[in-house]
C-alpha positions in Angstrom: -3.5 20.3 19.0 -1.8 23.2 20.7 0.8 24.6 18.1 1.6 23.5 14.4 5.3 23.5 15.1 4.9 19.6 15.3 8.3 17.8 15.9 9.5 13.8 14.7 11.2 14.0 17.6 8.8 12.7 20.1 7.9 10.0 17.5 11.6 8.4 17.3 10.8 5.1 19.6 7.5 5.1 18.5 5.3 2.7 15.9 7.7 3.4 13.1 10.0 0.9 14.2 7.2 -2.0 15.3 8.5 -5.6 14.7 6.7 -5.9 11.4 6.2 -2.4 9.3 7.1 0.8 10.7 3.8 3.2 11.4 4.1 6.4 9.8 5.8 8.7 12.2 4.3 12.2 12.5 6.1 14.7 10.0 7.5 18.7 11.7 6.3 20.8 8.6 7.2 24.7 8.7 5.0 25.2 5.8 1.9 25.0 7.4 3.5 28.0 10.0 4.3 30.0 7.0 0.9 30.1 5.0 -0.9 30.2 8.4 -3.6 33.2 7.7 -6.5 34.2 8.6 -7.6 34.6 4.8 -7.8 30.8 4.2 -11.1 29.1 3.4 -12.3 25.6 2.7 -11.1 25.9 -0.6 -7.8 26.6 -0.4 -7.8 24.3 3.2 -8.2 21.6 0.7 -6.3 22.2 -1.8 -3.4 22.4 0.5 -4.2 19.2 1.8 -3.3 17.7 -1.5 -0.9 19.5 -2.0 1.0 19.4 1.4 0.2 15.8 2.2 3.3 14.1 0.0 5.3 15.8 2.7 3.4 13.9 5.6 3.6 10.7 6.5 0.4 10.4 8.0 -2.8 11.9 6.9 -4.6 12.1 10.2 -1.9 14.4 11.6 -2.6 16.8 8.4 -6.3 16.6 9.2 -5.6 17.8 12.8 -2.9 20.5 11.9 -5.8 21.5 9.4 -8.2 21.9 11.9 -6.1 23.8 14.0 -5.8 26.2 11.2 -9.0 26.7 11.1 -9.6 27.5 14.9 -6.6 29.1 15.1 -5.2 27.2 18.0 -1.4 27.6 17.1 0.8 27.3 20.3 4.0 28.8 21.2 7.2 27.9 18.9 8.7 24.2 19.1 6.1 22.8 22.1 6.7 19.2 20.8 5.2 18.2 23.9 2.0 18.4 21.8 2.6 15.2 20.2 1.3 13.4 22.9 -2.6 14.5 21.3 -1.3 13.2 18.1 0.5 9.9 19.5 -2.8 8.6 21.7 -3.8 6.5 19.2 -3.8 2.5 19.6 -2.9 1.3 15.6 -4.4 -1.7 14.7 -3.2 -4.3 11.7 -5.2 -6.9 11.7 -3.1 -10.0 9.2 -2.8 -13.8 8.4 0.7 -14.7 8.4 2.2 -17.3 6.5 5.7 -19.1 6.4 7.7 -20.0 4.0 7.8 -23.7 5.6 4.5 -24.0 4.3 2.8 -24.3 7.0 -1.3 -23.1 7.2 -1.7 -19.4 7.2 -2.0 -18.0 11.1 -4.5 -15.3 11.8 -3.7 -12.9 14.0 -2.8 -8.7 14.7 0.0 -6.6 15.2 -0.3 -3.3 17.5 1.6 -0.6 18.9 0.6 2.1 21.0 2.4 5.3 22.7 1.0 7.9 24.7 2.7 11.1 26.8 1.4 11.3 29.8 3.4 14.1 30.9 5.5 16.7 29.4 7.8 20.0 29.9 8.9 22.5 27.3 12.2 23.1 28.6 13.1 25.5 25.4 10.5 27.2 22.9 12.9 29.1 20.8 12.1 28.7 17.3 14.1 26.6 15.4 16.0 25.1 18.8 12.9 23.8 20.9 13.3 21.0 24.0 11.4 19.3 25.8 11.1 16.6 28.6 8.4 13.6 28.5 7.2 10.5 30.2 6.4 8.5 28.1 3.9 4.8 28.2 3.9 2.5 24.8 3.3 -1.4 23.7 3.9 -3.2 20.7 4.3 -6.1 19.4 2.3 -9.4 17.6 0.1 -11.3 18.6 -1.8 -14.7 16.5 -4.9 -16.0 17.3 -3.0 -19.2 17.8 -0.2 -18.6 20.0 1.6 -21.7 18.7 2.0 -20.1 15.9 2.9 -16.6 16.2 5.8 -15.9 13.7 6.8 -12.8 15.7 6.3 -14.0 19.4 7.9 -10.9 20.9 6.1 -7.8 22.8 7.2 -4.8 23.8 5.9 -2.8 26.7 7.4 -0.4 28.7 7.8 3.3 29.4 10.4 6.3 29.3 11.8 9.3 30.3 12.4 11.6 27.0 14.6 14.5 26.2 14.4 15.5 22.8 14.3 18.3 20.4 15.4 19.6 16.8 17.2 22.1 15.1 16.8 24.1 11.9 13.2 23.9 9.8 12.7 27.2 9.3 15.3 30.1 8.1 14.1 33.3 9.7 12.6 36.0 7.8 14.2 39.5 7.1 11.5 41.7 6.8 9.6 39.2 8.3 6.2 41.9 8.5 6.3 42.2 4.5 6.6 38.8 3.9 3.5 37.3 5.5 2.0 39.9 4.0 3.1 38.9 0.6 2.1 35.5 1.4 -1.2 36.1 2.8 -1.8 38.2 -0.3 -0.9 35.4 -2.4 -3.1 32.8 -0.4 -6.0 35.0 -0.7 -5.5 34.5 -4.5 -5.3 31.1 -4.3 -8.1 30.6 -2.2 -10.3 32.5 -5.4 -9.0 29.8 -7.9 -11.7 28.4 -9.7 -9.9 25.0 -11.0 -9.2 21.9 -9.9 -6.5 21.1 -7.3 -4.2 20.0 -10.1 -4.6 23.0 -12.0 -4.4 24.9 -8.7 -1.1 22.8 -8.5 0.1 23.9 -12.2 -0.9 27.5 -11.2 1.6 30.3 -10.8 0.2 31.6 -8.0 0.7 28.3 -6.2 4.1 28.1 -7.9 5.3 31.3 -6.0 4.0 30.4 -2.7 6.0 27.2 -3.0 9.0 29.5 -4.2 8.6 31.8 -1.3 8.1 29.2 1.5 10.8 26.8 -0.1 13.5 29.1 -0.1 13.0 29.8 4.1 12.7 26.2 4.9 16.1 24.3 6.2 17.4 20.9 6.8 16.2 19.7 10.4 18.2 17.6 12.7 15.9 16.1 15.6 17.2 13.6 18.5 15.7 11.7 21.1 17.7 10.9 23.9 15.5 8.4 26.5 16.3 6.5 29.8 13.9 3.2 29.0 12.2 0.6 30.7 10.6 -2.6 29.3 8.9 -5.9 30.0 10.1 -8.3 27.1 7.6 -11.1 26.5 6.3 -13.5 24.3 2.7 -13.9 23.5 1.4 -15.9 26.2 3.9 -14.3 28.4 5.6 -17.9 29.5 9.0 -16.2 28.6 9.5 -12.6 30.0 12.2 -10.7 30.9 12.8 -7.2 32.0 15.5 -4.5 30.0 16.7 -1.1 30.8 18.8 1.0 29.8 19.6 3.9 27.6 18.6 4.5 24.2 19.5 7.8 21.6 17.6 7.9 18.1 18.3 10.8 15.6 16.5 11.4 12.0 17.2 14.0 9.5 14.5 16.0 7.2 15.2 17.8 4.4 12.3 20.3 4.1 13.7 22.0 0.8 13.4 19.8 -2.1 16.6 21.3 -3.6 18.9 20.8 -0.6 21.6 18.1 -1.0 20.2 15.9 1.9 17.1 15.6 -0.5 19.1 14.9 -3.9 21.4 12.3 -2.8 19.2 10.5 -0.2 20.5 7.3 -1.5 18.3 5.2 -0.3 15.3 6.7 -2.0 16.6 6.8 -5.4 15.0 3.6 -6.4 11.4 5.0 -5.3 12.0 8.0 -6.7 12.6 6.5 -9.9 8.8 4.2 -9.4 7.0 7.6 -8.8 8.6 9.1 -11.5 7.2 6.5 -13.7 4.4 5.8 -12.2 3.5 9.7 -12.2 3.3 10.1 -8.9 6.0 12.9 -9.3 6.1 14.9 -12.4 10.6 14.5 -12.1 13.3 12.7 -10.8 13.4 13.6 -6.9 14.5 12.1 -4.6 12.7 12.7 -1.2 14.7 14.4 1.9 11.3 13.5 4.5 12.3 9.9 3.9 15.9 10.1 5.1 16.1 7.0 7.8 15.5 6.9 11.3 18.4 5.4 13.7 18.4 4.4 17.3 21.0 2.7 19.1 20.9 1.7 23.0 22.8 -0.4 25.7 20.7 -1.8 28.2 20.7 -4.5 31.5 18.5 -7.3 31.0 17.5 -9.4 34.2 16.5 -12.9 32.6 15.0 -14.6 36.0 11.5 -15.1 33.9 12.5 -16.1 30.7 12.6 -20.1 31.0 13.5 -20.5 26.9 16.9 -19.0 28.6 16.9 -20.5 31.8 16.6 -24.0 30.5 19.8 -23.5 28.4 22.1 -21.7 31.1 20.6 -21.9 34.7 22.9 -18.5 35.3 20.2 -16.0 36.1 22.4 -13.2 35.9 21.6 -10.0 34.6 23.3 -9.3 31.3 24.4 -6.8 29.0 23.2 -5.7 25.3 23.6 -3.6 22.5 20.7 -2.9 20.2 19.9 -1.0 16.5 17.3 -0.1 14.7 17.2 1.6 11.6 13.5 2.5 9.4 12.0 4.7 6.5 9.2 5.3 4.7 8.3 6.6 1.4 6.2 7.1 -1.2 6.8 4.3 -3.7 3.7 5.3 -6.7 0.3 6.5 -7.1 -2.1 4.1 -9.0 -5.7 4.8 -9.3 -5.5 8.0 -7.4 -4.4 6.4 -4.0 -0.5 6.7 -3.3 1.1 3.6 -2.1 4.1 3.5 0.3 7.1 1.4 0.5 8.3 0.8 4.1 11.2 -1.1 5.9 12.9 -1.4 9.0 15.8 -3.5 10.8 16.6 -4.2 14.1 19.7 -6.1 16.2 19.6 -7.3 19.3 23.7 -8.3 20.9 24.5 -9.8 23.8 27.8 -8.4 25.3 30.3 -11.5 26.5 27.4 -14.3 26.1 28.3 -17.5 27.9 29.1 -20.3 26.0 26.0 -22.4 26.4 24.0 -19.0 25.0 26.5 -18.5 21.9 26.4 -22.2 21.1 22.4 -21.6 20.5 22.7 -18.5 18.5 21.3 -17.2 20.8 23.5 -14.2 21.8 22.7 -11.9 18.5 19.1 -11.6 17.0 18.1 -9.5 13.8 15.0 -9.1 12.1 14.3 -6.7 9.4 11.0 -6.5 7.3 10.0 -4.7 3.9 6.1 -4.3 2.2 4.0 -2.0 0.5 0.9 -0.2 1.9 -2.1 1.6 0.3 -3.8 4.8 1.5 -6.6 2.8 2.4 -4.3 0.8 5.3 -3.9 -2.6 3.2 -0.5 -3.5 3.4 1.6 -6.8 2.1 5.1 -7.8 4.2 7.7 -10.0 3.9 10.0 -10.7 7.2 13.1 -12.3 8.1 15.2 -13.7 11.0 14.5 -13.8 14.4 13.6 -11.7 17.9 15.1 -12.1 21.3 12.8 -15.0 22.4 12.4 -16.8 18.8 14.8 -20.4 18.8 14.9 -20.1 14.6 15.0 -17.7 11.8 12.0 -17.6 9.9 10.7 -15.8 6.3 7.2 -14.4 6.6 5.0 -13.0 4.6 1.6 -11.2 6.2 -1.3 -9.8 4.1 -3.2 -7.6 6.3 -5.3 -4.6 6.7 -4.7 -1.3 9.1 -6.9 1.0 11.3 -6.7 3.1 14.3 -8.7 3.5 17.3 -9.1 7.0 18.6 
């Protein structure tokens, strides 16, 4: 990895919104820039691994910004064009889906994968970086028995990507004196003879969270993308191609006290389960779990998908709308492991449908989906409704278990 100044932004169309449950998107954290130093060890590596790793959403990200710690590989400031080492990976869920009809339980997987192949860093200022990618990724479902595939709807395609991000990190005054302080402090920390939850009850660690709390800022990253994408079903007898535009924006909240953290709505319930659960030693709501929102308008030239074609012979091409919305958060910690709650939602709208497409509800598709996942990558979902080439609404639930090819 070239730089620890890692940015969501690159992430925004990625596996966090997959048809099912949305993969853990890689987290920007300006704490790991702050306490960078040259006096760390393996000690204190770990400890802030604990430590740090509520704020991630994705462990294996941690693991690499760790490592580049260690060699000291840090890049220049905001090249989020380095996500592409941290988005190779192909994530794997294998899962037996069942209706709700009853029906026998259907084996099968869901994917996604996204790669940048190429990038450009068209701004590296701190705190305002850009960038320009092209970008390849998949997803999607797919059952052992294609008959039977509750989700029959994959995604592949690629992009052009401008994105970037503002905020993270409040500058530093006396900037010289400070990382001083704070490498002073680490070097203490580093010579603590505890365990990582006394380490975590310590007052040394108490004042480097103090000092590298109060820089940290709310972050506003965007993602801005032309798209292309061949829409298909499983054994690709319905297909269709879709391009358009598509703009995707998330907010984090990197200072636990700031508003955006307090009242994210939306994670009050959670925060209330961790609470009780003592996952969190308070009442907090988290402001990394604020949700992620795309909207797009595309053309879509039907002249392969028969489903369509043998309801209205017009082989036009077509416009829609489309939404997504998804989050992720920590939900409770049993047995040591943390478990996360997940759920996304996404709309599909035809714009002026004909009539023989609105009279088979056809012309508007939404799907949303909710579950629970364990550190160790077994996960339980329940789904609902419909994608573009489903003819019904159906409730799902999928028991499965997740991994990820490097």
């Amino acid at each position: 990895m070239k730089t620890i100044r890692l940015s969501l932004a690159a992430a925004l169309l990625g596996a966090s919104l997959a048809a099912a449950a949305p993969e853990p998107a890689p987290e920007f954290t300006p704490a790991l820039e702050a306490i960078k130093s040259p006096l760390l060890d393996e000690k204190i590596r770990d400890a802030l691994k604990k430590k740090l790793q509520d704020g991630l959403n994705d462990p294996a990200v941690l693991n690499q910004v760790l490592d580049s710690l260690r060699s000291g590989a840090g890049g220049s400031a905001g090249n989020i064009g380095a996500l592409a080492g941290a988005l190779k990976n192909l994530n794997v869920r294998f899962k037996a889906f069942e209706a709700k009809d009853g029906a026998d339980a259907s084996l099968g997987l869901e994917y996604s994968y996204e790669k940048s192949l190429k990038h450009h860093e068209l701004d590296a200022r701190l705190g305002h970086p850009l960038s320009l990618s092209f970008t390849l990724r998949a997803k999607g479902n797919i059952a052992f028995d294609p008959k039977r595939n509750p989700a029959d709807f994959l995604d592949t395609g690629a992009s052009f990507d401008l994105f970037g991000s503002k905020g993270g990190f409040e500058p530093v005054v006396e900037s010289r004196r400070w990382q001083t302080e704070l490498n002073a402090l680490t070097q203490l920390a580093s010579e603590f003879t505890g365990t990582p939850e006394e380490l975590d009850a310590s007052p040394v660690w108490k004042e480097i969270e103090s000092r590298v709390n109060a820089q940290l800022s709310t972050q506003y990253f965007w993602r801005a993308s032309g798209n292309f994408s061949l829409e298909s079903n499983q054994d690709f007898t319905q297909r269709q191609y879709a391009y358009g535009l598509l703009v995707s924006g998330v907010i984090r909240a990197w200072n636990p006290k700031s508003a955006w953290a307090d009242f994210n709505l939306f994670d009050w319930p959670f925060a209330g389960l961790r609470y009780l659960t003592g996952a969190d030693s308070s009442f907090q709501p988290s402001g990394h779990a604020l949700p992620l929102v795309l909207v797009g308008l595309e053309q879509v030239d039907p002249q392969k998908n028969a489903g369509r074609l043998a309801l209205d012979p017009d082989d036009s091409k077509y416009g829609r709308w489309r939404g997504e919305l998804a989050m992720k958060t920590k939900v409770a910690r049993i047995g040591g492991k943390d478990v996360w709650a997940f759920g996304s939602y996404r709309v599909f709208r035809e714009i002026s449908p004909s009539a023989a497409i609105r009279n088979a509800g056809l012309a508007r598709s939404e799907y949303w989906a909710v579950g629970v996942e364990m550190e160790n990558g077994l996960g339980f979902t329940y789904s609902k409704g419909r994608l573009p080439f489903d003819r019904k609404s159906e409730q799902v639930f999928d028991l499965g278990y997740k991994f990820n090819l490097k």
